[in-house]
C-alpha positions, 0 to 999 in steps of 0.5 A, a space after each residue: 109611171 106606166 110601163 111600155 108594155 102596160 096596156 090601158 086594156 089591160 087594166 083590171 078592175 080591184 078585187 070585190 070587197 064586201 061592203 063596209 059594216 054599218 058601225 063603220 060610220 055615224 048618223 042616221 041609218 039613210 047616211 049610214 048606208 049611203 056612206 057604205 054604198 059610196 065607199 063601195 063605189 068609190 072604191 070600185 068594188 061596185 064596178 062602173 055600169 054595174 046594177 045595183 039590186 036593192 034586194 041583195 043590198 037590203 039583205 047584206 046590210 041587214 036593213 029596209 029598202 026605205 033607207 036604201 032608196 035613201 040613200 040612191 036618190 042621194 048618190 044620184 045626185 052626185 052623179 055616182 048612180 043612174 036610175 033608169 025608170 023601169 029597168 034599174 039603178 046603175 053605178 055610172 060609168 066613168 065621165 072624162 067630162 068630169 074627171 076633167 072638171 073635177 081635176 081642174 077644180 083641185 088643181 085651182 085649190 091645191 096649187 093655191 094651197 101648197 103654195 101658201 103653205 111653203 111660206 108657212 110650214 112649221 117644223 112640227 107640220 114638216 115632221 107630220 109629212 114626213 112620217 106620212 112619206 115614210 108611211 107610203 114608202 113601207 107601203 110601196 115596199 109591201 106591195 099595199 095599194 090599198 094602205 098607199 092609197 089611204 097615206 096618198 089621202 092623209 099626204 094632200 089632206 095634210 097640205 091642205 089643212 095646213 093653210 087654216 082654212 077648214 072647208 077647203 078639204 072638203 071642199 077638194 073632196 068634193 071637187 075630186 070625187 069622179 077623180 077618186 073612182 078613176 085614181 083606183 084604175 091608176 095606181 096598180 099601174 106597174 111602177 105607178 105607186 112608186 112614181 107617186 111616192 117620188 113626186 110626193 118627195 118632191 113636193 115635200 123638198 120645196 116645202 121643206 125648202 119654203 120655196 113656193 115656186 118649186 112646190 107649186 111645180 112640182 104640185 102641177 106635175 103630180 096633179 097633172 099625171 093622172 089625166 096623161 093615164 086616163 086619156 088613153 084608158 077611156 079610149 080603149 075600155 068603154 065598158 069603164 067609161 061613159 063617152 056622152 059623160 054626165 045625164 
C-alpha cells in the first residue's frame, strides 16, 4: 500500500524502453506495428500527452509511414492516441472516466468468475496458481516490477480461464485496457507490490478453500485498491491525466 510519506506527485513515470522488435508478434506488418506501438503505450514507455513522430517511429521499426498510419488510426479508435489536424498524433492522457468504467466492467466479470471457479477449481488448476504465487514472490524478493507485473497478469488470466468460458479474458482485456497504462503508475508505489502479493493469497486461500463468498471478498478488495491510488493521483499530476476524459 502506499506509504505515509509517498506522495501521488511524486510518482514517476517507468524508465523508457526501446520498442519491441517486430519479430516480436505475428501477422500482418499494420498489426505488427500496431502491436509494438500499444505495448509502448500500455507500458508507459510513450508517456501520456506525449506526440508521437511518425518519422522517428518509421525509422526505429525500419518500416513505411504506410503502416504506421495504420496502425494509429487503430489506436485512436481505442482511444490510446489522439490525432490533432494539423499539429499531431498524442498519447492520450489518462481518463479517470475510463478507469472507472473500465474497472466496473472487470469487477462485473472477475467477481462472476472467481466466484464460479471456488466451486470448480481442481487440484491441478490449484497447483498451477500456486506456482504463479510463488513466482510473484521471488519477484517481489528481487525487486521485478516489471517480471511482477507480467505473474500479476498470468494470476487473473488463470482465474479466468478456469471457468471454460474462452472470450471472457479477452473480453477483460478489453475492459481493462485504460486500467492497464494507469496500473504501471501503481505498482512502484512502495510497499504496493508486496500488498498485492498479499491479496492475490488471498484470493487463492478461499479458492483453495472452495469458499465462493471469501473468494469473491477478497476479489472486490484487490479490485477496488487500484481506484483508492488513482483518485488522488489525478488530483495532483494533471500533466498524467486528462480532466475532460474521453474526446
Amino acid at each position: 500500500m502506499l506509504q505515509a510519506n509517498a506522495s501521488p506527485a511524486q510518482v514517476a513515470l517507468p524508465q523508457r524502453r526501446p520498442l519491441r522488435p517486430l519479430s516480436s508478434y505475428s501477422g500482418s506488418l499494420a498489426h505488427r506495428v500496431y502491436a509494438t506501438l500499444r505495448d509502448a503505450i500500455l507500458t508507459l514507455s510513450f508517456a501520456p500527452g506525449e506526440i508521437l513522430r511518425k518519422p522517428e517511429i518509421c525509422e526505429a521499426l525500419g518500416v513505411s509511414r504506410s503502416p504506421v498510419s495504420e496502425a494509429v488510426a487503430r489506436l485512436a479508435g481505442e482511444h490510446l492516441v489522439r490525432v490533432v489536424p494539423q499539429a499531431g498524433t498524442y498519447v492520450t492522457r489518462l481518463s479517470m472516466t475510463e478507469i472507472r468504467e473500465g474497472a466496473f466492467l472487470r469487477q462485473a466479470l472477475e467477481l462472476a468468475a472467481v466466484e464460479r471457479v471456488a466451486e470448480t477449481i481442481t487440484e491441478d488448476q490449484l497447483v498451477l496458481v500456486r506456482r504463479n504465487l510463488r513466482l510473484q514472490a521471488a519477484h517481489v524478493e528481487d525487486g521485478d516490477t516489471q517480471g511482477f507485473y507480467e505473474a500479476d497478469a498470468q494470476f487473473h488470466e488463470l482465474i479466468l480461464g478456469f471457468t471454460e468460458f474462452p472470450r471472457l479474458a479477452s473480453l477483460a482485456e478489453t475492459a481493462w485496457v485504460h486500467v492497464n497504462r494507469a496500473r504501471r503508475l501503481v505498482l512502484p508505489t512502495p510497499g504496493r507490490v508486496a500488498a498485492t502479493l498479499a491479496e492475490h493469497q488471498a484470493i487463492f486461500a478461499a479458492l483453495e478453500a472452495h469458499d465462493p463468498a471469501a473468494a469473491r471478498t477478497a476479489t472486490r478488495t484487490h479490485l477496488g485498491m487500484l481506484l483508492s491510488f488513482l483518485e488522488p493521483l489525478a488530483a495532483t499530476r494533471p500533466d498524467l491525466f486528462d480532466p475532460e476524459g474521453p474526446r
